[in-house]
Every structure is written in structure tokens, then in C-alpha cells.
ChimeraX commands (.cxc) that place a marker at each C-alpha (Angstrom):
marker #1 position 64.85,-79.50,150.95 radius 0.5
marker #1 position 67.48,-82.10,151.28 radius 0.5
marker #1 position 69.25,-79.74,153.53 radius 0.5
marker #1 position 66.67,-79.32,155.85 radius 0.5
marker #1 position 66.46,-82.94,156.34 radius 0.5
marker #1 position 69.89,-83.01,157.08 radius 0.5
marker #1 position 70.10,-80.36,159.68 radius 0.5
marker #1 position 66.99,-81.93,161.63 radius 0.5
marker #1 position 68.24,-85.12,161.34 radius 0.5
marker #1 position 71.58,-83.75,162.82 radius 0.5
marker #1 position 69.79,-81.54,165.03 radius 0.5
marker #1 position 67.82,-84.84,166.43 radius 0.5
marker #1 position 71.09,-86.66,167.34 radius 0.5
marker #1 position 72.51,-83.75,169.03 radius 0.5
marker #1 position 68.97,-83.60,171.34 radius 0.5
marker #1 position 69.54,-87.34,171.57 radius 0.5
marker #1 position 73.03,-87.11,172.65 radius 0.5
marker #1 position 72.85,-84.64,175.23 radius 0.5
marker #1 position 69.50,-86.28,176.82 radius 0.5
marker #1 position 71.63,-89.46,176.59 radius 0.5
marker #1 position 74.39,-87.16,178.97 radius 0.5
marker #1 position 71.69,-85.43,181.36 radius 0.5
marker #1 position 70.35,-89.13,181.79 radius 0.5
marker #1 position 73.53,-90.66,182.56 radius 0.5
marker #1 position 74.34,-87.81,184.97 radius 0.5
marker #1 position 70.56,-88.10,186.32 radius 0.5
marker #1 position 71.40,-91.79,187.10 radius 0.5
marker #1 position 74.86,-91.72,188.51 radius 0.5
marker #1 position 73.80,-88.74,190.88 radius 0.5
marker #1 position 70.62,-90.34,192.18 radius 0.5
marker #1 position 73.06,-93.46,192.90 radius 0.5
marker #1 position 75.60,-91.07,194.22 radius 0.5
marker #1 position 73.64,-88.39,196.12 radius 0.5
marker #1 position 76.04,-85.93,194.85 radius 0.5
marker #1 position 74.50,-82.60,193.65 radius 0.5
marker #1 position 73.36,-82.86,189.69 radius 0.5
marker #1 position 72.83,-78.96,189.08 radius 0.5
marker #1 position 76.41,-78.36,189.10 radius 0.5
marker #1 position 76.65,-80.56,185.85 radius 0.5
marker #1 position 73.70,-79.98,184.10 radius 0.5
marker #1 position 74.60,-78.69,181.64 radius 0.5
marker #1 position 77.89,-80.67,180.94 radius 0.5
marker #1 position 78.76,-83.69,178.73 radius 0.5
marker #1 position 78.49,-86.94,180.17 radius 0.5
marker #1 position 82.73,-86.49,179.94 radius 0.5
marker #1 position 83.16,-83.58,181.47 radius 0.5
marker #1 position 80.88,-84.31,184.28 radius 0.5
marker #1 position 82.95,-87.59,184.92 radius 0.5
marker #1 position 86.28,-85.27,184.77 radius 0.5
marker #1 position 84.97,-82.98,187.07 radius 0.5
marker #1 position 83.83,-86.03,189.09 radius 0.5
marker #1 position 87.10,-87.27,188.78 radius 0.5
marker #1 position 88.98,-84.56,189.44 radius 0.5
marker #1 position 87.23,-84.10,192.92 radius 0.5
marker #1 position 87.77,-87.67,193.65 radius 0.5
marker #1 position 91.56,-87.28,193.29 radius 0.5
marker #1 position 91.08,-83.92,195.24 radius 0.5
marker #1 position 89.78,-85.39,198.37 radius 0.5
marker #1 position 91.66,-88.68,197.99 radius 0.5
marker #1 position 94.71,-86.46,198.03 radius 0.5
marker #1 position 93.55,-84.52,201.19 radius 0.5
marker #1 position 92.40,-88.19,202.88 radius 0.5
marker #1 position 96.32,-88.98,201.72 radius 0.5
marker #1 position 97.83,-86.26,203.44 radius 0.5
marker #1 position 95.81,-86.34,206.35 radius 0.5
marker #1 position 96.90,-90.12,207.09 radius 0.5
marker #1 position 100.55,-89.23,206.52 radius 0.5
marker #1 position 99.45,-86.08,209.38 radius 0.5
marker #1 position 98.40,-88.72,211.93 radius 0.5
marker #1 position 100.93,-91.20,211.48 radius 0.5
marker #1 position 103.63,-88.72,211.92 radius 0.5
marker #1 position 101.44,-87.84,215.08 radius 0.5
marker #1 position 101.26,-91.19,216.43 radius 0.5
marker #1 position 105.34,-92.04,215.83 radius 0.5
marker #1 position 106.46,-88.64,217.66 radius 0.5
marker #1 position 103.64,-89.85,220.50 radius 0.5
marker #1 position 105.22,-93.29,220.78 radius 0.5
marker #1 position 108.56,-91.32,220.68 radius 0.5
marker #1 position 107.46,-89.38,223.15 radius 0.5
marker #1 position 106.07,-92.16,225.34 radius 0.5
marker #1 position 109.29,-94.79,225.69 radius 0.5
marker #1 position 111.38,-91.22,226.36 radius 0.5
marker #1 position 108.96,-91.24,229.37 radius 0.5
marker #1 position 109.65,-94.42,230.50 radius 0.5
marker #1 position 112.41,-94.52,229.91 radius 0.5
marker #1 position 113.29,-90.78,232.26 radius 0.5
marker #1 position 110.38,-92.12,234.55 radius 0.5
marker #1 position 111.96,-93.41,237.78 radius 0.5
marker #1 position 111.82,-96.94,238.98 radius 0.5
marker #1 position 109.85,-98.08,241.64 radius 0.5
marker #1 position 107.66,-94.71,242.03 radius 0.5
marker #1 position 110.35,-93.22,244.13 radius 0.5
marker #1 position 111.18,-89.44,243.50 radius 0.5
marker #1 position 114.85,-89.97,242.84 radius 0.5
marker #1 position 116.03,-90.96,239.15 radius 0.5
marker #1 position 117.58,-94.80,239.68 radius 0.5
marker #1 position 121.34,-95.38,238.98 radius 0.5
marker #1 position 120.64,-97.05,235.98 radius 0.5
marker #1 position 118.69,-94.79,234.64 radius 0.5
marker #1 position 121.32,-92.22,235.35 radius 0.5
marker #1 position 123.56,-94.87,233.85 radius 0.5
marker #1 position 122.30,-94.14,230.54 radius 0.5
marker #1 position 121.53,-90.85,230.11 radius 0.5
marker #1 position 125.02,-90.93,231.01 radius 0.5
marker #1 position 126.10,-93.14,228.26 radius 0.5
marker #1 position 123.61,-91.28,225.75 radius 0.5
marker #1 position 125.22,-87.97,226.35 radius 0.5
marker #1 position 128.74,-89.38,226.12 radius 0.5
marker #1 position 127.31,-90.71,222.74 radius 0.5
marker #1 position 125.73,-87.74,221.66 radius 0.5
marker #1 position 128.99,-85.41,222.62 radius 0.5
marker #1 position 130.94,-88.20,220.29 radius 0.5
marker #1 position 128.67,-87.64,217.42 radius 0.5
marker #1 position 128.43,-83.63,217.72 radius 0.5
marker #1 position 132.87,-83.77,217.76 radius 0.5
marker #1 position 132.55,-85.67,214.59 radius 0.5
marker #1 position 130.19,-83.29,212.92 radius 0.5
marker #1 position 132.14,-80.71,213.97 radius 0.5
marker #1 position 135.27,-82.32,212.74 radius 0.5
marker #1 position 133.54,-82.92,209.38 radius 0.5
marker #1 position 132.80,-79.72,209.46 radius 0.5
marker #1 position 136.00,-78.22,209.71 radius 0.5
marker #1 position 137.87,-80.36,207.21 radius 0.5
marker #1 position 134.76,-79.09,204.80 radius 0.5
marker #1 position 135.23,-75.94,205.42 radius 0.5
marker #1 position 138.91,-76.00,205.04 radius 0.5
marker #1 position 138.30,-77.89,201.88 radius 0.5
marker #1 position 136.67,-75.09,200.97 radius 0.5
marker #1 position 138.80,-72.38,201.48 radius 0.5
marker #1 position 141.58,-74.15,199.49 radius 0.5
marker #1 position 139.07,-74.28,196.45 radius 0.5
marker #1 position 138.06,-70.33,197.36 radius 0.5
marker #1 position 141.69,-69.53,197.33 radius 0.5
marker #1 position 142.33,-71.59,193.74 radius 0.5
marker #1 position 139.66,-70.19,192.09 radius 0.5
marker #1 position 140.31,-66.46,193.28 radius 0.5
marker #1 position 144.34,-66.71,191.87 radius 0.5
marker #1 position 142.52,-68.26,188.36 radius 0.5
marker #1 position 140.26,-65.38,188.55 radius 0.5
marker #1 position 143.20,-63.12,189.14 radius 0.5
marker #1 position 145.17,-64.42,185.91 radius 0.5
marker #1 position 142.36,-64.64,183.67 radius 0.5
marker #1 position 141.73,-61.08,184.50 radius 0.5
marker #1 position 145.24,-59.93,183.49 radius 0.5
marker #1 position 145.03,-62.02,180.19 radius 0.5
marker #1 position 142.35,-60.23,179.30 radius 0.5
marker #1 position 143.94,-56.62,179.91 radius 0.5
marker #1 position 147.02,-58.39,177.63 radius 0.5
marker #1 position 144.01,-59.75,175.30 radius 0.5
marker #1 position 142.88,-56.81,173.25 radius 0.5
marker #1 position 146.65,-55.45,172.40 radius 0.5
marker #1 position 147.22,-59.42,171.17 radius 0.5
marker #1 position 144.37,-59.57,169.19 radius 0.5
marker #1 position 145.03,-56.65,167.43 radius 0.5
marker #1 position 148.85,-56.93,166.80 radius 0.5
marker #1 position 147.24,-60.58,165.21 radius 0.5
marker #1 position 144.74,-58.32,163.01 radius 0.5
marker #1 position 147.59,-56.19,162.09 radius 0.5
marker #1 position 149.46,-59.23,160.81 radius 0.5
marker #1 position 146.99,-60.98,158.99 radius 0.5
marker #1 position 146.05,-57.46,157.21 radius 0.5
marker #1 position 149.43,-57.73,156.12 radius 0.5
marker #1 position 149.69,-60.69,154.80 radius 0.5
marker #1 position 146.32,-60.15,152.80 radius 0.5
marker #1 position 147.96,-57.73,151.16 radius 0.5
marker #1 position 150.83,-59.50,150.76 radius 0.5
marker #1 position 149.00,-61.57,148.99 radius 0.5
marker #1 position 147.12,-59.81,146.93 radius 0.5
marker #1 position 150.41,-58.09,145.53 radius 0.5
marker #1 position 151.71,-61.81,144.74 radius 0.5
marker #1 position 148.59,-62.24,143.11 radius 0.5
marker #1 position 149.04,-59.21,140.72 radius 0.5
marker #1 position 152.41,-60.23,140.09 radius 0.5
marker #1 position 151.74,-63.57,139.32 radius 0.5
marker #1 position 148.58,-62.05,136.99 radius 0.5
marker #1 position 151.39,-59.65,134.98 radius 0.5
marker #1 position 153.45,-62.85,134.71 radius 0.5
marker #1 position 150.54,-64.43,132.91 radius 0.5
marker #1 position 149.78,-61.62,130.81 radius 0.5
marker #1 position 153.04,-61.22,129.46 radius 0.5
marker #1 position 153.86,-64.96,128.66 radius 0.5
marker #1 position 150.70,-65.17,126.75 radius 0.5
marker #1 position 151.58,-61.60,125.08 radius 0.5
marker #1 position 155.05,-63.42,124.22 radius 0.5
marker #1 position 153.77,-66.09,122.95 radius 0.5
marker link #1:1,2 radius 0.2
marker link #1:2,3 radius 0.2
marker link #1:3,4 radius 0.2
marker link #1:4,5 radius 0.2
marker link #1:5,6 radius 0.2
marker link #1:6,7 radius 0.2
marker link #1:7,8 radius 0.2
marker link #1:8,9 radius 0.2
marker link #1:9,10 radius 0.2
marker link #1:10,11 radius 0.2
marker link #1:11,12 radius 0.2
marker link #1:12,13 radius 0.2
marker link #1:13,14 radius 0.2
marker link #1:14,15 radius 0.2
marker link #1:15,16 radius 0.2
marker link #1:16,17 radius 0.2
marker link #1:17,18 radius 0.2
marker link #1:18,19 radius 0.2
marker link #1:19,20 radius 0.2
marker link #1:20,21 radius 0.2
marker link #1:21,22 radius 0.2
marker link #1:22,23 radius 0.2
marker link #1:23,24 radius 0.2
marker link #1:24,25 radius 0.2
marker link #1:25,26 radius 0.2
marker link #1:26,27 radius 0.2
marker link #1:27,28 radius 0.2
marker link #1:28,29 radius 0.2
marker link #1:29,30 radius 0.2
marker link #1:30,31 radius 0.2
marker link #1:31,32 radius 0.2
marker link #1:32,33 radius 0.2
marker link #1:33,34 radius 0.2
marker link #1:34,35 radius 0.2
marker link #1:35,36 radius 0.2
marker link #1:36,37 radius 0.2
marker link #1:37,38 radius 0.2
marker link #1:38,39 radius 0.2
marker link #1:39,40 radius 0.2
marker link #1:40,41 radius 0.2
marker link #1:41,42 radius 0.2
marker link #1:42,43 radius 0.2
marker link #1:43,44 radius 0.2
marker link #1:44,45 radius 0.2
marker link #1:45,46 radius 0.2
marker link #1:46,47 radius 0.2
marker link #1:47,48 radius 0.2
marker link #1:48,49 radius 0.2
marker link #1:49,50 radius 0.2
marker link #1:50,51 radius 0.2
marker link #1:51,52 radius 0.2
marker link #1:52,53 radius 0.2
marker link #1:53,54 radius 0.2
marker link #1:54,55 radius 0.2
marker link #1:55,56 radius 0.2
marker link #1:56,57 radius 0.2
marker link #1:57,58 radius 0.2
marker link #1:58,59 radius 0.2
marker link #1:59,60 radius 0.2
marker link #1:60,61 radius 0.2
marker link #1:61,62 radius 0.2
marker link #1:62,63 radius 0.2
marker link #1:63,64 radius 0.2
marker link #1:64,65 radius 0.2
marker link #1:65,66 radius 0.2
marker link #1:66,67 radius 0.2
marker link #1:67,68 radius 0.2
marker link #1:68,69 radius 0.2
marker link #1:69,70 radius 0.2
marker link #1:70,71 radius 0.2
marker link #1:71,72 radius 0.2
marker link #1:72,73 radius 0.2
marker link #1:73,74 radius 0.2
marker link #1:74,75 radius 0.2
marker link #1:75,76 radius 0.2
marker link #1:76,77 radius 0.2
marker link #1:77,78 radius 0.2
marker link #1:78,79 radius 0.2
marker link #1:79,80 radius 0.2
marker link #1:80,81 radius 0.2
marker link #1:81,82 radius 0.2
marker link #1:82,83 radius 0.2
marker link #1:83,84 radius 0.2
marker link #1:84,85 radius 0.2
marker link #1:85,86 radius 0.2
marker link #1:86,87 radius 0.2
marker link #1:87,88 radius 0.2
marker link #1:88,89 radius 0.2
marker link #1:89,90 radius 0.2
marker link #1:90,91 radius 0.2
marker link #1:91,92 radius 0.2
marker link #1:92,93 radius 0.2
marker link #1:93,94 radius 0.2
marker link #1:94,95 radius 0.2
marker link #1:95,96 radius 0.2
marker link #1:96,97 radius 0.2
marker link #1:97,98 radius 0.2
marker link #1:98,99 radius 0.2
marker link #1:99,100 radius 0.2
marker link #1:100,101 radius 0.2
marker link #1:101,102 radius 0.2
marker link #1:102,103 radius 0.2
marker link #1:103,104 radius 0.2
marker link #1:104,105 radius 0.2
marker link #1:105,106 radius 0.2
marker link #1:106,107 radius 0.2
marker link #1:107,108 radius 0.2
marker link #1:108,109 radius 0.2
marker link #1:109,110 radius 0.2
marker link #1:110,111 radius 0.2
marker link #1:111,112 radius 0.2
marker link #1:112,113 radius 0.2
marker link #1:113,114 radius 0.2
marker link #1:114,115 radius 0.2
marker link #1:115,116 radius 0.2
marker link #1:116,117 radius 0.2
marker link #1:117,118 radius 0.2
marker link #1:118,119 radius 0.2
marker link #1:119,120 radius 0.2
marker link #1:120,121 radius 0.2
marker link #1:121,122 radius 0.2
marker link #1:122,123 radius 0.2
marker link #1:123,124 radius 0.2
marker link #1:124,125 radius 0.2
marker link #1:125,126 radius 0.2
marker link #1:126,127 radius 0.2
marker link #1:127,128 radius 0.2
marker link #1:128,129 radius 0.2
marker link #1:129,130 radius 0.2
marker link #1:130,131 radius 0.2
marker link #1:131,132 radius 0.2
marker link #1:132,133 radius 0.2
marker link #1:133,134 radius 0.2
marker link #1:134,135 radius 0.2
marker link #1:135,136 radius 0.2
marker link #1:136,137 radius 0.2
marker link #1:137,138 radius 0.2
marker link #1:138,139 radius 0.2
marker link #1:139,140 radius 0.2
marker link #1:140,141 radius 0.2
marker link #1:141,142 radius 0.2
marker link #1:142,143 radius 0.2
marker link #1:143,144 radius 0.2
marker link #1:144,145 radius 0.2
marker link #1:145,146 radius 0.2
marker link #1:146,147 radius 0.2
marker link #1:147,148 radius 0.2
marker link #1:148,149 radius 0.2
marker link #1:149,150 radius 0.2
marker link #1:150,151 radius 0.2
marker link #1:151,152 radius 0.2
marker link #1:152,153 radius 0.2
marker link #1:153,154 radius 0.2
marker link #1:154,155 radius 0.2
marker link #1:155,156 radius 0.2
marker link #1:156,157 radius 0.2
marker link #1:157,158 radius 0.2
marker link #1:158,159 radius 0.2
marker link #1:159,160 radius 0.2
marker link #1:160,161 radius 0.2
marker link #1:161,162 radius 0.2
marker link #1:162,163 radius 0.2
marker link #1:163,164 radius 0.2
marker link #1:164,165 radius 0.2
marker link #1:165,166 radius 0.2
marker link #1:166,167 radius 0.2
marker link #1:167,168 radius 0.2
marker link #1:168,169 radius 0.2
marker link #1:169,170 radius 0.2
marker link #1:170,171 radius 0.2
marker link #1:171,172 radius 0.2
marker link #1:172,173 radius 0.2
marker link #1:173,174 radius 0.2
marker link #1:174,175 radius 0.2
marker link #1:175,176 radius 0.2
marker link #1:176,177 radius 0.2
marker link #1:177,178 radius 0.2
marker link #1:178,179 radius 0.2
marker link #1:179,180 radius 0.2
marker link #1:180,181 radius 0.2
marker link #1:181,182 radius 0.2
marker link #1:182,183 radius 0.2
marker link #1:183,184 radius 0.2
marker link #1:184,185 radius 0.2
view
């Protein structure tokens, strides 16, 4: 009897917390006009993560989208002081002289920058060649080490068997020696 008290009590809370949920989602969607059916039948947590979640969602989108138009805007202000800046003076159909002035000067600039990239360029490259060839002669002798490798490491075995044994004979000896001082004694 006691246990059936319990589980309706229990049972009671649980209708009380999830009417508490559906109300709180009831009220923040009427506030909201967002669509309630898609968390009706969630926790009052889970329908704020999933609120959440598409908040971040579109705020990321909204995000990107600026980032879209002011990259839009810079290339058409780009865009716009190349034109006046190509666009002849007065109306007249020739370019002006100092507009061909500097075009001049910017492709005297620009030929400047492009032979120092290229310079760069070279000395990199060279720079890398020298560090090609290094590596390639350290490949090279590592290789024939390791042809030399296995013949050294077993004339080293060989040795050490020996001495093991060596050893062990010394060890016998000094055993006997043992034995027959305490058998003199």
C-alpha cells in the first residue's frame, strides 16, 4: 500500500513536471510565433537547446553573409577608384599624360616587385637543392652502414657469447676452488 502511494505520488510530479515544460514551451512560442509541435514533446531543456542551437545556426549564416557583402562592397570600391583613376580627364577619348604617368610608374613598380619575388625565389630554391643534395649523401651513408650493420652486430653477439662462457668457466673454477678449500679444511 505504501508503495502505491509512492509511485502516484511520483507519478503526479512527473505529470506536473512535464505540464510545467509543455506550458513553458506554450508560452515562449505564443511570444515567439515559432512553431510549438516540433517540441512538444520535449523538456523545457531540450526545447531551449534546440532553440538555441537554431539561433546560433542562423546567427552564423547572418555572420557569414555580412562578411559576403563586405567583401562585395571593398572589391566594388576597389573597383570604382581603379575607374577613376583609368577614366580620362576632361571627358576626352585620349588617356591624359598623367594618367599615363602612373600607370607608368605602377608598372615600373610592379616589374620591381615581381624581380624580387623571383629573386627570392631562386635563392629558395637553391637553398633547397643544397639541403636535397645533403640529405641524399646522409641517405647514401646511412644506407651503407646498414649493409655493414648486420655483420657488426653479429661479430658483437659472437663476442659477448664468448665471454658468457668465459665466464661461466671462471665461475666453475672459482666454485672447485671453494669446494676444495672447505674439503681441506
Amino acid at each position: 500500500l505504501q508503495l502505491r502511494q509512492d509511485n502516484k505520488r511520483l507519478y503526479r510530479k512527473v505529470a506536473e513536471a512535464k505540464a510545467g515544460d509543455e506550458h513553458i514551451i506554450r508560452v515562449a512560442f505564443q511570444t515567439k510565433g515559432l512553431k510549438q509541435d516540433a517540441f512538444h514533446n520535449m523538456s523545457g531543456k531540450a526545447a531551449l537547446t534546440a532553440v538555441d542551437q537554431k539561433v546560433l545556426s542562423k546567427t552564423k549564416r547572418l555572420n557569414a553573409s555580412k562578411h559576403t557583402t563586405r567583401t562585395y562592397q571593398q572589391r566594388l570600391d576597389e573597383l570604382k577608384r581603379e575607374y577613376e583613376r583609368i577614366k580620362p580627364e576632361g571627358g576626352s577619348g585620349a588617356v591624359s599624360s598623367s594618367a599615363w604617368e602612373r600607370k607608368k610608374e605602377e608598372d615600373v613598380m610592379n616589374l620591381h616587385a615581381l624581380e624580387n619575388r623571383l629573386e627570392k625565389t631562386q635563392f629558395k630554391s637553391k637553398e633547397a637543392e643544397n639541403i636535397t643534395s645533403y640529405y641524399q649523401k646522409l641517405k647514401t651513408q646511412l644506407q651503407d652502414e646498414s649493409l655493414t650493420f648486420q655483420g657488426q652486430l653479429d661479430s658483437l653477439e659472437a663476442e659477448i657469447l664468448k665471454y658468457r662462457e668465459e665466464l661461466r668457466s671462471l665461475q666453475v673454477m672459482r666454485d672447485d676452488a671453494q669446494l676444495s678449500e672447505e674439503a681441506a679444511k
